[in-house]
C-alpha positions in Angstrom: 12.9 -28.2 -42.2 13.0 -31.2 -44.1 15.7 -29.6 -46.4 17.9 -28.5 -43.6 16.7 -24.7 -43.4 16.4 -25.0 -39.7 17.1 -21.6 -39.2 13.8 -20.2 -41.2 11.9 -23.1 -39.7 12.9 -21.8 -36.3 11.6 -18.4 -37.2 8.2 -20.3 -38.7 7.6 -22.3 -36.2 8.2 -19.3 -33.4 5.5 -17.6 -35.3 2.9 -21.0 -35.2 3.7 -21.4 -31.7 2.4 -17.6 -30.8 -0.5 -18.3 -33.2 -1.2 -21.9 -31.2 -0.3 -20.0 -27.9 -3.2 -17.5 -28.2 -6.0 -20.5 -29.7 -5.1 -22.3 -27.0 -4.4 -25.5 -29.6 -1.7 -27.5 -26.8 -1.8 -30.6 -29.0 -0.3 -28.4 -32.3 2.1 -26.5 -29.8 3.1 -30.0 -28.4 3.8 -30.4 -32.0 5.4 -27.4 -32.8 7.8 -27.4 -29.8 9.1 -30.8 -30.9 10.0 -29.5 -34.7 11.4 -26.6 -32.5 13.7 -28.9 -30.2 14.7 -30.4 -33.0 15.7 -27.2 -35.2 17.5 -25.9 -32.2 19.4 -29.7 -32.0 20.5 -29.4 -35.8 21.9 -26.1 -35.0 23.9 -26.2 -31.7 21.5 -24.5 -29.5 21.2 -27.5 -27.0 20.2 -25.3 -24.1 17.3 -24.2 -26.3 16.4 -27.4 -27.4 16.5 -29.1 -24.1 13.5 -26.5 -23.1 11.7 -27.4 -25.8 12.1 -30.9 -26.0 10.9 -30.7 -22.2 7.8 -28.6 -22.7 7.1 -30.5 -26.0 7.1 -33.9 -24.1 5.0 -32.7 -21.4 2.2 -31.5 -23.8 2.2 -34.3 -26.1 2.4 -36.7 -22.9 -0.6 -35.3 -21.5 -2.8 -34.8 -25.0 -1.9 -38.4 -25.7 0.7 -37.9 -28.7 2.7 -40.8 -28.5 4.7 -40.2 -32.2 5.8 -36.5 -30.6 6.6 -38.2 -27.4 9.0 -40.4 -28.9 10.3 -37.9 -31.1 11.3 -35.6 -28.0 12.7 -38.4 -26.7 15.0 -38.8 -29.3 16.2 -35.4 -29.1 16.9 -36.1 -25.2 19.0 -39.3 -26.2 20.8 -37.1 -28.8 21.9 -34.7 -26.3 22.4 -37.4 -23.7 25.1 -38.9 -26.2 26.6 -35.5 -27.2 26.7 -34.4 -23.4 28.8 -38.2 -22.5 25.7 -39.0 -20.1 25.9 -42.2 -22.2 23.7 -44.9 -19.9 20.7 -42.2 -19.9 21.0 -41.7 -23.5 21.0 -45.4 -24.1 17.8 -46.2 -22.0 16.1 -42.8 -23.5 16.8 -44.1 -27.0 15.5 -47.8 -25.8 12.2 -46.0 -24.4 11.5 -44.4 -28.0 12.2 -47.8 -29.8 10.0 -49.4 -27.3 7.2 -47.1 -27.8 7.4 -47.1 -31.5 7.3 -50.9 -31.0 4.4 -51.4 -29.0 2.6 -48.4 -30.4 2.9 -49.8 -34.2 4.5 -47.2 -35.7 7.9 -46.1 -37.8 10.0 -43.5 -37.9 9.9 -40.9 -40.1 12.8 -39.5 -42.2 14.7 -36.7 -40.0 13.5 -38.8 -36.5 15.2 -42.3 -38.4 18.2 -40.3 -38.8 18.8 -39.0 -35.5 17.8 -42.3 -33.7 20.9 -43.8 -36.0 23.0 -41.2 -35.4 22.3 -41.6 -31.8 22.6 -44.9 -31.8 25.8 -45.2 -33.7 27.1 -42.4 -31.6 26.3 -44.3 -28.1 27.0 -48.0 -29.5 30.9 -46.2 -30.0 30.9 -44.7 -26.3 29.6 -47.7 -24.5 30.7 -51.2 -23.5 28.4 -53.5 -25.1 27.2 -55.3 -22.4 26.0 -52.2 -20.8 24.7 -50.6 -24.0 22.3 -53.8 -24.4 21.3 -53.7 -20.6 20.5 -49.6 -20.6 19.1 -50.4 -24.5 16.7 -52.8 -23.1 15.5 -51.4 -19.8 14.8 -48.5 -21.5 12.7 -50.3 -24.2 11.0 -51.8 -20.7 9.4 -48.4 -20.2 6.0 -47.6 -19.9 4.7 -44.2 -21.7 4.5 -42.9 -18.1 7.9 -43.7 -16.8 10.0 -42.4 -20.1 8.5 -39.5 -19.7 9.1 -39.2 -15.8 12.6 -40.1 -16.5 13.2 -38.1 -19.5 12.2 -35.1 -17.4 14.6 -36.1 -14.4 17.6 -36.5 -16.4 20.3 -33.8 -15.6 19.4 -31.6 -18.6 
């Protein structure tokens, strides 16, 4: 995946999810369903990644997974920007750089890409003003309520 084969990742990581399914192992399918989501982004299957991306968040939510959290919520913001649903994507991007923030972490590689591809996408489509007020309301976000409003965005 790192290397852009999304397409024989997606196949991989169909098979690990099956294998994860039937162990019961919801923290590695949390996991899986994020690399998913984000497979399916790379390759125009937006429909498929926002199911993912949604069943990813809620896993990693409730198993504590704060990196895979953010991550999803990355790919939410992405599609937020490429839909034109602009304010949500903003605040969904400010709710993963807030997290990372407070959590003490960085973004690796392929998630530092699509947060500045996001970001440079949505920093283009909105007024500044309002890109720094949706930016910052959404870094105001608790774990709790970025997940509750990733999941209530029109997707």
């Amino acid at each position: 995946m790192r290397q852009g084969e999304y397409r024989r990742a997606i196949s991989l990581l169909e098979d690990s999810l099956a294998l994860f399914g039937e162990l019961g192992l919801d923290v590695e399918t949390g996991w899986a369903l994020y690399n998913l989501a984000f497979c399916f982004l790379r390759t125009g299957r937006e429909p498929d990644a926002v199911a993912a991306a949604r069943e990813s968040i809620g896993l990693s939510h409730a198993a504590g997974r704060i990196a895979v959290v953010v991550w999803a919520l990355l790919v939410f913001a992405s599609i937020g920007a490429r839909r034109q649903e602009t304010e949500t994507a903003v605040r969904l991007l400010g709710a993963a750089r807030g997290l990372c923030t407070r959590s003490g972490f960085s973004l690796t590689s392929p998630e530092a890409e699509l947060a500045w591809e996001t970001e440079d996408a949505l920093r283009r489509a909105a007024e500044p003003t309002r890109f720094e007020a949706a930016l910052a309301e959404g870094e105001a976000m608790s774990l709790d309520e970025a997940v509750e409003y990733a999941l209530r965005a029109s997707w």
